[in-house]
C-alpha positions, 0 to 999 in steps of 0.5 A, spaced: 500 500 500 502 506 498 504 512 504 498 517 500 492 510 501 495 508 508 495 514 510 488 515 508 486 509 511 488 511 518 485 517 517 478 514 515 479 508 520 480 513 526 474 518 524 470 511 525 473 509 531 470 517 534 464 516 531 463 509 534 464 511 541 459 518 540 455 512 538 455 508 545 456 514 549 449 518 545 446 511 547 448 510 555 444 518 555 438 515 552 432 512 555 435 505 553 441 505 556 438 500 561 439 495 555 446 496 555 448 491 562 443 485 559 449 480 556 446 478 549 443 485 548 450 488 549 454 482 545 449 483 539 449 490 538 457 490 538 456 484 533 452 490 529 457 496 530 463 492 528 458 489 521 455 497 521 465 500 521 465 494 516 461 497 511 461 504 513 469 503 510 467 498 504 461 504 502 467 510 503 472 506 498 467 504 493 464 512 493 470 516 494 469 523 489 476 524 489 478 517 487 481 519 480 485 525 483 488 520 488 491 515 483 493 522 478 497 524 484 500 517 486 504 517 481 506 524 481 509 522 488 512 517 485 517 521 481 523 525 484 523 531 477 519 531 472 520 535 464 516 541 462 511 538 458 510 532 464 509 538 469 503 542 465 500 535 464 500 536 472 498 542 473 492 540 469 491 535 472 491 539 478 486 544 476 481 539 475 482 538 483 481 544 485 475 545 480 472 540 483 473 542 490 471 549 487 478 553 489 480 558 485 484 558 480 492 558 481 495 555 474 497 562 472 501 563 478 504 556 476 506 557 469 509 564 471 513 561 476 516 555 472 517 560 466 521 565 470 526 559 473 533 556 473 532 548 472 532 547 480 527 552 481 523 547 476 524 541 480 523 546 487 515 548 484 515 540 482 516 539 489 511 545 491 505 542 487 506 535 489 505 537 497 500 542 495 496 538 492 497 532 497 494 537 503 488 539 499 486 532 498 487 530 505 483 536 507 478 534 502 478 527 503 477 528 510 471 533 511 467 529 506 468 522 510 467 526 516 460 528 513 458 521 510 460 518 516 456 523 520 450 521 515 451 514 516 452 514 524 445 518 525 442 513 521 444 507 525 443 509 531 436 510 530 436 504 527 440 502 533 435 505 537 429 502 534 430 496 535 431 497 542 426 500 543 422 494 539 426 489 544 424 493 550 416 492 547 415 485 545 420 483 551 413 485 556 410 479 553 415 475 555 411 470 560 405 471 555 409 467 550 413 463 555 419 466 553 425 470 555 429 477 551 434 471 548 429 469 544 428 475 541 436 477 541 438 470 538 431 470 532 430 476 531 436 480 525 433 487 529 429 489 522 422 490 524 418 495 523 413 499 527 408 495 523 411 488 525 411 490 533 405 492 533 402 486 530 407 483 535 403 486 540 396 486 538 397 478 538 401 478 544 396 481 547 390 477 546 394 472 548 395 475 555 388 476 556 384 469 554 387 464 559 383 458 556 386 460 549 393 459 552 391 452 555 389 449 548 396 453 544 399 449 550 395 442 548 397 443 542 404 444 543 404 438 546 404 434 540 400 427 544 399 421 541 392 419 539 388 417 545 381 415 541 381 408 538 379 407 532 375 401 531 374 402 523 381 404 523 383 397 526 378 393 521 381 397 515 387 397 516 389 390 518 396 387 516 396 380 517 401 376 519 408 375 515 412 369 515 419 371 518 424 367 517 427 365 525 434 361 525 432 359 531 426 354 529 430 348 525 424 346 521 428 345 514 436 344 512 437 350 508 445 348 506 451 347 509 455 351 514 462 352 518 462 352 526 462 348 532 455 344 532 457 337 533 450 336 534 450 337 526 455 335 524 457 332 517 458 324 517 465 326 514 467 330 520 465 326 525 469 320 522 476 323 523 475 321 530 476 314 529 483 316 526 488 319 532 493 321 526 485 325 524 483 327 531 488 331 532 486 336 525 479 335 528 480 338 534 484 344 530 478 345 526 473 346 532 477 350 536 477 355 528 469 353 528 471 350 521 467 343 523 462 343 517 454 342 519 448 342 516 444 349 517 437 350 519 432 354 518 424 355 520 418 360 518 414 362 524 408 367 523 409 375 526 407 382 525 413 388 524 411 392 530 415 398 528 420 401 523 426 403 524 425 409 519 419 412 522 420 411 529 414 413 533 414 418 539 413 416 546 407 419 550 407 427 551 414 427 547 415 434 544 417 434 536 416 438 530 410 441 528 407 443 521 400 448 522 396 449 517 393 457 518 386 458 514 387 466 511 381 466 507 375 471 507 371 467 512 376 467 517 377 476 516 377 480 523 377 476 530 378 469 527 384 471 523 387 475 530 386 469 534 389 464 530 395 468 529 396 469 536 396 461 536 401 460 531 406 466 534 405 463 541 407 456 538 412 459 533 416 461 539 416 455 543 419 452 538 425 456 538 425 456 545 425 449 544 429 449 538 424 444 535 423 444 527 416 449 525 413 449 518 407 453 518 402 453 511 398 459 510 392 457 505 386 459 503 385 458 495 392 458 494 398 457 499 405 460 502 410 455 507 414 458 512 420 453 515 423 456 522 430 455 521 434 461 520 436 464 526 432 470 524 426 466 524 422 471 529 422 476 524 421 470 519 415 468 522 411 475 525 413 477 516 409 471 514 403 472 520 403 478 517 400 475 510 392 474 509 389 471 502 381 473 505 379 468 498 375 462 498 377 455 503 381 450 500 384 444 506 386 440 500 392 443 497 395 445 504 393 438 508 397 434 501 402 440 502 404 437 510 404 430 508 408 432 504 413 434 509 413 429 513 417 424 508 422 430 510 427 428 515 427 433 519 418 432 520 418 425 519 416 425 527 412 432 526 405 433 529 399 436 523 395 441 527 389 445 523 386 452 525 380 453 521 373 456 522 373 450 517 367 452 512 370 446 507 369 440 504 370 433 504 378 430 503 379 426 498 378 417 499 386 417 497 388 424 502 384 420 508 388 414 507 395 417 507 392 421 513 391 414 517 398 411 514 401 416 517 397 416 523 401 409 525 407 411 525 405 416 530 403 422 527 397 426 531 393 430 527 390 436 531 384 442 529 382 447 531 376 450 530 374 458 531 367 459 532 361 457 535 360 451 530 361 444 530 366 440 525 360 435 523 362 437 515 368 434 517 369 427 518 371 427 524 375 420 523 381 425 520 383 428 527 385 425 533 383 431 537 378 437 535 377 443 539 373 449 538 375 455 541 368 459 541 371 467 541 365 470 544 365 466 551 372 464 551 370 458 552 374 452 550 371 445 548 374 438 546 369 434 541 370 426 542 371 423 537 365 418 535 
């Protein structure tokens, strides 16, 4: 690097580094200092100052207006004399700066200087203009940094201030939502808008003030196995029995194998006993296990309980969870605003516990969001924002889930449907593929919002179905017939 570029460097450096301390220090004066003492938020927001120096550097190298100058400058600095025509070809260029910079103009001076001199005063006026035009530029170069990073520093501090602002409003709903500051600080990339925090807090709100709907986001979370059985199902679904091969019951000679069973031995083996010259190879062959015998097998009937590939969950275990969240037109207004309010509670549960969530916002058509940035807050209050207010079609977002349970990461995962359920029937093929999964251990959840029954539905899909009537506040769970 040239001593013009780092001595540039270190200027721009240290004018950052000033304004990164005015930085903290207007910050410990506001109404948010108290912030500053919580461990994560502090570590976060120097993470963000150092991202904030970073490209406040990169942005003053990209957009520096005396880049040309500098270059022209550069190389005249790396000459000790230069000819007649190289110094007009300077002075030119000299010109040109200091009309940028709006300086008045001196060319004459320079010209009348160089002509009324010896040799040595050529050289001495070479000299003259190159320090010349080097504190120009530094002082140019200087007061333009200083007032972009002025800029850029007043805008990131009301960022900065902004999101702790937003940090100390949703961090009020902490116990509403089960959570802690942590949440927010490791989820969220601190680029929420006024909007998404007064979203946040409408929903966190209702929330707050409806115990019951707390305890159904609580069951639902649970992720339980079904607990109603399922006499149709056991008829429909009968798997009889396989024949398994078990090595254990000799029924049969299959062929021929190498061990110690002296029960079975080959008639040629157990001969070489009569011999003392063959006993003793006998002997070696036993302890190699290299006696040949006959091998036995047998069929016996049984049933495969459980297949590795799909492990089932056990009791109140808590695993992956894909809701499907109904948008459309007959859930606009309070169905809508309570549903949501479900889903960011069960969102950040799942961060919290750090378990996968794939949520499907449908109506007519759909829209998938996995959880598993770590800007996943932001992630999920953006997609809540959403509504398609068209018609209802469960269809598409129930094969859509099912669909995400032959993943890995929600093969064990729980479906959970929140609805007012004004729909149709699902499809024979869909309702199969639902029971299929079932076996595996895949619980399937609705809930309806409304003061109506799910009696259009068949009610064999769902292993619990609850109804959360918003006008009483009441929660009811219909059995399953």
């Amino acid at each position: 690097m040239s001593k013009l570029k780092s001595a540039a460097s270190k200027q721009t450096y240290a004018s950052i580094a000033h304004l990164t301390e005015q930085l903290y220090s207007d910050l410990r004066q506001s109404s948010l200092k108290h912030w500053l003492g919580e461990h994560k938020v502090a570590q976060r927001l120097d993470e963000r100052v150092q991202e904030w120096a970073y490209q406040a550097k990169n942005n003053l190298d990209t957009q520096h207006p005396y880049q040309l100058a500098a270059e022209q400058l550069e190389k005249w600095l790396a000459l000790d004399q230069v000819s007649a025509e190289q110094f007009q070809q300077m002075l030119e260029q000299y010109q040109a700066f200091t009309q940028q910079m709006g300086l008045p103009e001196l060319s004459d001076f320079w010209q009348y200087q160089l002509q009324q001199g010896s040799a040595s005063s050529a050289l001495l006026q070479f000299q003259l203009l190159k320090e010349k035009w080097q504190r120009k530029l530094t002082e140019a170069v200087t007061h333009w940094e200083f007032e972009q990073l002025a800029q850029m520093r007043d805008a990131f501090l009301e960022e900065i201030k902004d999101f702790l602002a937003s940090l100390q409003k949703m961090s009020r709903h902490n116990e509403t939502l089960g959570a802690d500051t942590g949440i927010f600080i490791d989820y969220s990339s601190g680029k929420l808008t006024a909007q998404d925090v007064q979203s946040f807090e409408e929903w966190s709100l209702y929330l707050d003030g409806d115990a019951e709907l707390k305890r159904l986001c609580r069951l639902l979370g649970s992720a339980q196995p079904s607990r109603y059985p399922r006499k149709a199902l056991a008829a429909k679904i009968h798997t009889p029995p396989e024949q398994l091969i078990r090595q254990q019951a000799s029924e049969e000679i299959a062929g021929i194998q190498l061990g110690q069973d002296l029960g079975w031995a080959l008639p040629n083996e157990l001969a070489q006993l009569a011999d003392p010259d063959l006993q003793i190879l006998f002997d070696l062959k036993y302890l190699e296990s290299n006696i040949m015998s006959f091998h036995l097998q047998g069929q016996q009937a049984g049933k495969v309980l459980d297949d590795p590939k799909h492990p089932k969950k056990q009791l109140g275990q808590k695993g992956p969870m894909i809701v499907c969240l109904d948008t459309s037109g007959s859930m606009h207004g309070q169905p809508e605003l309570i549903s949501k309010a479900m889903c960011l509670y069960l969102g950040v549960q799942a961060m919290r516990e750090k378990r996968p969530m794939y949520l499907i916002n449908f109506s007519t058509h759909l829209t998938a969001l996995s959880l598993q940035t770590r800007q996943g807050l932001d992630d999920l209050i953006h997609f809540l924002s959403q509504s398609f207010h068209g018609g209802t079609d469960i269809i598409p977002a129930m094969e859509h889930a099912i669909g995400m349970l032959e993943s890995p990461e929600f093969q064990n995962a729980d479906i959970a449907v929140i609805s007012d359920f004004i729909m149709g029937q699902l499809s024979i093929e869909l309702m199969e593929q639902v029971e299929c999964f079932r076996q595996r251990g895949t619980g399937f959840y609705a809930v309806a919002i409304g003061s109506f029954r799910l009696d259009h539905l068949d009610k064999g899909l769902f292993d619990h179905q609850w109804v959360y009537q918003s006008s009483s506040g009441k929660v009811i769970e219909l059995q399953s017939s």
